[in-house]
Each structure stands twice: as C-alpha cells, then as structure tokens.
N, C-alpha and C positions, 0 to 999 in steps of 0.2 A: 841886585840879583842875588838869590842864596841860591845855593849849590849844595845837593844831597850827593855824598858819594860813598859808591858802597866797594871797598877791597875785596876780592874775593882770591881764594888760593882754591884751585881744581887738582887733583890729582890726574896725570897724565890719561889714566886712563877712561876718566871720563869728560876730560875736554870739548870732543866732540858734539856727544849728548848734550853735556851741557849749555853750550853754544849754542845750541839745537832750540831747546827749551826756553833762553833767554831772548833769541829772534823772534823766534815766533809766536811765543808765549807772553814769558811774563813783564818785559819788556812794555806791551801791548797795554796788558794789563793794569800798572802803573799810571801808564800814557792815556789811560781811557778813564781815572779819574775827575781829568781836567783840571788837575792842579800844577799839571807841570809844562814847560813851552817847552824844553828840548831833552834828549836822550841822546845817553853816546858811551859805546862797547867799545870798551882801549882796554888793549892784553898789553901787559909789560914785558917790553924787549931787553931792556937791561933793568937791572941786572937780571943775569937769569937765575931760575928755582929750578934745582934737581927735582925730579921726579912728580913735579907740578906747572902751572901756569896762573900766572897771578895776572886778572883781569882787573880794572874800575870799569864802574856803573858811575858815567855822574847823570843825576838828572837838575835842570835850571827851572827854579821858580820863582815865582817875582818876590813873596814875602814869607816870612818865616812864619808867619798864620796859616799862610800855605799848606807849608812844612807842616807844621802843626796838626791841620787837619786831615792831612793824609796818613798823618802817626795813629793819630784817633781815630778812622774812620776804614781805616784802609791793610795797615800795613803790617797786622797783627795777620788776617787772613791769609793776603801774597805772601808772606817769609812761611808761612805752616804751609804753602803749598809747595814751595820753594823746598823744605823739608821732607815733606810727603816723599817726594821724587828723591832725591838724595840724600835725607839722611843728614849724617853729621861727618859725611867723608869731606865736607864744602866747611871752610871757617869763612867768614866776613867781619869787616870791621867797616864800622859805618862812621862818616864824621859830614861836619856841617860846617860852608865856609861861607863869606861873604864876600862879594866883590868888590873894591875899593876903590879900583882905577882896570882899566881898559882897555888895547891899543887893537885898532883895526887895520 
C-alpha cells in the first residue's frame, strides 16, 4: 500500500474555511479519480503551532503507478484550484510512504 500524504500549516484564521473546502470539495475531488481506496483529515494536536493549525491529508493507494498517474493526470489542476482559493497564505509538503508491516 503507498500512502500519499500531504502537511499542510493553515493560518488560524482560515482554518475554518479551509476545512470547509477540503470536506466538501477537494477531498471529493481526489477521491473521484479512482485512484485512491481511502482518505483521512488529521489536524495535529501536539505539538501545537502558534497562530496556525497543521493538518495531514493522507490518501491510500495500492501502487505507486497509482501515485504516478494521479501526479500526471490529475494533481497539477486540484493544487491550482487549491491555490485559486487561498493563495499562498496555506504551505504544504507532500511525501510518499510505503507500508511494510501492519497490525490490526
């Protein structure tokens, strides 16, 4: 399983909004490639960030071709929409893991 996960750091003041845009929106949007089995919105409780809130986006795919074709097909349009709306007040850092082992 690869795992796309995206950091993002929000300014306090637009937490809300942005939470807003990423349920209903672009969240959706991703998910409706069909390249991905799962999504999941984690804001980080510790440590905390003064005057921000730092969320991950991970999303779970089966193969890094996956991955791959959602780089190329997809991911250039959603981040400039993602943009559109806010700008460059939002940083992200994006990284890619693989799963090794498991426990249920």
């Amino acid at each position: 399983m690869i795992t796309y996960q995206v950091e993002v750091t929000v300014p306090t003041e637009l937490v809300d909004a942005w939470v807003e845009y990423m349920t209903t929106q672009h969240i959706a949007d991703v998910a409706n490639t069909g390249l991905f089995l799962t999504a999941h919105l984690i804001t980080v409780v510790d440590p905390i960030t003064l005057d921000a809130t730092v969320f991950r986006v991970r999303y779970a795919c089966r193969s890094i071709e996956d991955l791959e074709q959602y780089r190329r097909e997809y991911a250039s349009v959603l981040q400039a929409h993602h943009t559109e709306r806010f700008g460059d007040a939002i940083t992200a850092v994006r990284s890619v893991t693989e799963d090794l082992w498991h426990l249920s």
